[in-house]
C-alpha positions, 0 to 999 in steps of 0.5 A: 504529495503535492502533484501541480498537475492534478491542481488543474481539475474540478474540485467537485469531479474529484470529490464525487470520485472519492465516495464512488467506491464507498459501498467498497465491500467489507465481507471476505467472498465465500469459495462460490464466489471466486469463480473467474468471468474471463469474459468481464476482465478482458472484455472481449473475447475475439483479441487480436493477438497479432497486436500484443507483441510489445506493451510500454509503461512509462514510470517515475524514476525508481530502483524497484525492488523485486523481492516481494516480501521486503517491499512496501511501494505501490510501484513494486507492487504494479511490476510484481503483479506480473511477475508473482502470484499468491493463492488469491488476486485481485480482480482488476475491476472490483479488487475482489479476491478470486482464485489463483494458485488456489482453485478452492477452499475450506473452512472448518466448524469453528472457522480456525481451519482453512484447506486450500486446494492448489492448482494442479496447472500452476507451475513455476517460469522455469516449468516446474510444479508448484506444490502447496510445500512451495506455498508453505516455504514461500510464506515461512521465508516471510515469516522469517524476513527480518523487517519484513513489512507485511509479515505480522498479516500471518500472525493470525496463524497458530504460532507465526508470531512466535516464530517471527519473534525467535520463540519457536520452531517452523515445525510448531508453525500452523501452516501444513502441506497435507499433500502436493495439492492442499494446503491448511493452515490453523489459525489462532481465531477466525479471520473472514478477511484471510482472502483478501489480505493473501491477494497482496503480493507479499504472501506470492509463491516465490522460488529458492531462485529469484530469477523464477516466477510464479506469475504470468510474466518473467523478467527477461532484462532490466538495467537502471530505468528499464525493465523487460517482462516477457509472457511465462508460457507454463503459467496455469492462465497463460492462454488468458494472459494476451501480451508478449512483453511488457516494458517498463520504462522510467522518466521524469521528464513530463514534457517528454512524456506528454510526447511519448503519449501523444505519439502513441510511443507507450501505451500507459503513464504514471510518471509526471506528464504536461497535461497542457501538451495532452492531445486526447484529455479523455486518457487522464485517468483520476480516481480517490485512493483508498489511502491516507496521506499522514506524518507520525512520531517515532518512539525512541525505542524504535530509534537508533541505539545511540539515541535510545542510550540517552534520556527519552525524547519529549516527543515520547510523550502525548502531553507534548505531542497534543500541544503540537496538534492544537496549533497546527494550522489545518487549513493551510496544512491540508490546501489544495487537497482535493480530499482532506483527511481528518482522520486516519482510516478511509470512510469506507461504507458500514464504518462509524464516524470517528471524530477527527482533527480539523480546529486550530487552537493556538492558545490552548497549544500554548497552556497544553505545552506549558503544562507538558513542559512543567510536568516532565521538567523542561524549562519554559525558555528552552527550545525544544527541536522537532526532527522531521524526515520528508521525500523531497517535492513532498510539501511545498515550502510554504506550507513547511513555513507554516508548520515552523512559525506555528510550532515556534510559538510553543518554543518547538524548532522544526527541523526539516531534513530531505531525502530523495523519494525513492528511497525515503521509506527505506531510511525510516526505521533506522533514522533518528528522526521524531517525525515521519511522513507516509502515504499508506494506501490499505492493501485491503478494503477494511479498516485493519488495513490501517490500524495494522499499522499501529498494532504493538508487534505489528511488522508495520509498525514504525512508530513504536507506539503501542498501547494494550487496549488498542491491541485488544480491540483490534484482536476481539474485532475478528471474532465478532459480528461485522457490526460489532467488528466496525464499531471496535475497530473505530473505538480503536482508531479513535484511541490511536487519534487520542494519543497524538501519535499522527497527523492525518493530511490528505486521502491522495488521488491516482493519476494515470494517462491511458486510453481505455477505448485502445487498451483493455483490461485496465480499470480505475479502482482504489488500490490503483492496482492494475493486474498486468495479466489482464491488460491487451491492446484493442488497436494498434496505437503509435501514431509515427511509423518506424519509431521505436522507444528505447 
């Protein structure tokens, strides 16, 4: 979280980043809207082709997982940009849905009826037809994915969250292929916000095989830090698909990266990089990410058995956990952060202003916890301990210092276990741990994205928290006006802030090394999604002869 090479930047520069993207659109692009503009994603349209052989990416060290509807990293997410495609994407400058394997759509009278039509040119890397029965299967499969992340997204559609829950059949399911090309799904109430969300690759066409792909690319080869994607000659677009390789390369060694760069060796970093040894600075590429940087409580049913068969954690309840807010030390908390976060969702335009956590109030801290401890019979010199899981280089020892000498004075210890950051996230759900550290960056520009989250039969949810009126909210906000839709959605978020359940710290800001005047199709934007499709060389960019990056 905290990233060294960032701390080098204006303060303001950064700032001024972080609202540019504030009139970020909330309303879902009606059919007529989706049409494609190749010549705004590309740029140009005299590409020299004989330039686009070999493009190199190079990235932190991390196993990816390829399977698109278990994944939750914004790494994966890069990668299988390329190697999967749903009905809708992303456009690359404006993240936008436009079409994809879908071409058109319809939505009924009383908007619970969705038809898509399927591409007719869409077919998969091995040459085969994609069917809207490939869409269909694609997205019972999610469906059907134990722990599957973004699956609860679809219990918008008639029955999905029954079927995700074991309580009906695929055949009661609203989902239908009407015919090879169309598909309609019937939803349990209108959802204006259905294309965006679909953009994401958990809802991609995948294939029974997982070596075939429905996207521009095909992984050709891949070991521990290396993956080779080659262009898939039978994807519908691959006349505007411009690279013939793209490589993705894992290093953490930033002096060497900075090397790498300089020497024209890859055309794009994201790992960690010396800016000091940076010849061309114009290639720093910094923008504010629509995300959130947060810790968060577990509830004990979401805890281990074993934990769960004994008395409930003290931590279970918000007397406690509102104490613990009261004495976090803020200022030191949230440091050399170029964005403070004081509330949970991103303050995109139209959204009311919720009130966040910023005071710190020892003494108040002390009262509430004594009351806490007196209410639920803790005595008032027992230590309580605090479990608090982070990715290792998360947090700075002096700012985990401080959270330990402020939680101290409430006879709380903090207990901080590590873990390797690659597989951090992974360890959360079966961990038996009170406090968790995320950064959520919303897959989608509305508030939902967040408050997803914490919804009671959410797939997303890791808290285990739940509370009927936030869930209330959240399911009246899609059949209301988009005023009304905001001021629920915040009545909402100001109830999950209430109940103390997180922390919120900082919005992080992107960081990537490319140079827009020799690639294009590469733009700065709040995901920090770049569409691999769209990317292609404008010059050719090493700058040593006969050297090759292995």
């Amino acid at each position: 979280m905290e990233n060294k090479l960032l701390k080098k930047f204006s303060l303001i520069f950064v700032i001024l980043l972080a609202f540019s993207f504030l009139c970020f659109g909330q309303n879902s692009s009606e059919p007529s809207d989706l049409e494609l503009d190749f010549s705004e994603t590309t740029e140009s349209n005299n590409i020299d082709q004989n330039i686009q052989s070999n493009f190199y990416i190079l990235e932190p060290v991390r196993p990816h997982e390829l399977n698109p509807q278990i994944t939750s990293y914004a790494s994966d997410s890069q990668l299988l940009s390329g190697l999967y495609e749903g009905l809708f994407a992303y456009n690359p400058r404006t993240l936008d849905p436009q079409f994809a394997i879908a071409t058109d759509y319809r939505i009924s009278r009383d908007k619970k009826r969705w038809t898509f039509t399927i591409n007719e040119k869409a077919y998969f890397s091995n040459g085969e037809k994609i069917t809207a029965a490939n869409v269909r299967d694609s997205w019972i499969q999610l469906l059907s994915t134990p722990d599957a992340p973004y699956a609860s997204l679809l219990d918008v559609i008639k029955n999905a969250s029954k079927f995700r829950n074991g309580e009906c059949s695929e055949e009661d399911l609203g989902i239908y292929a009407n015919s090879e090309n169309t598909l309609s799904i019937h939803l349990e109430k209108p959802a204006n916000y259905l294309p965006r969300v679909l953009c994401h690759t958990a809802f991609s066409v995948i294939h029974r095989n997982p070596t075939v792909y429905s996207g521009a690319f095909y992984l050709d080869d891949c070991d521990n830090t290396t993956y080779v994607l080659k262009k898939n000659q039978y994807y519908w677009d691959a006349a505007n698909t411009n690279l013939e390789t793209i490589t993705f390369i894992q290093s953490d060694e930033a002096d060497e990266n900075a090397y790498y760069f300089n020497t024209g060796l890859v055309d794009w970093v994201t790992s960690a990089l010396t800016t000091d040894r940076l010849i061309d600075k114009t290639s720093l590429q910094m923008s504010a990410e629509f995300a959130t940087s947060y810790f968060f409580f577990k509830h004990s049913s979401k805890k281990p058995s074993y934990v769960q068969a004994n008395m409930a954690s003290v931590w279970d309840y918000p007397e406690f956990r509102n104490a613990i807010l009261e004495a976090i030390p803020w200022d030191k908390l949230r440091a050399n952060y170029y964005v403070p976060a004081t509330t949970f969702v991103y303050p995109i335009a139209g959204y009311p202003t919720v009130e966040g956590f910023s005071y710190t109030d020892v003494e108040e801290a002390k009262t509430l916890m004594k009351a806490a401890r007196e209410k639920y019979g803790v005595a008032e010199d027992k230590v309580i301990p605090l479990i608090m899981d982070i990715s290792e280089n998360s947090f700075s020892e002096e700012k985990l210092d401080a959270l330990k000498e402020a939680f101290i004075q409430l006879g709380v210890e903090l207990q901080i276990r590590t873990f390797p950051s690659g597989y951090y996230i992974g360890t959360v759900p079966y961990s038996d741990a009170d406090l968790f550290c995320y950064v959520w960056i919303g897959d989608f520009a509305d508030p939902l994205a967040f408050l997803e989250l914490f919804r009671g039969d959410s797939s997303l949810n890791d808290s285990g928290w739940s509370n009927s009126e936030f869930d209330y909210l959240l399911d009246n906000a899609s059949v209301v006006s988009d005023e009304e839709r905001v001021r629920l959605l915040a009545k909402a978020e100001e109830i999950l802030l209430d109940s103390c359940m997180i922390i919120p710290i900082q919005h992080p800001v992107s960081f990537n090394i490319i140079n827009t005047e020799e690639i294009g199709g590469w733009y700065s934007n709040a995901f920090d999604i770049h569409p691999l499709k769209y990317l292609f060389k404008k010059s050719v960019t090493s700058k040593i002869p006969n050297v090759v990056l292995k």
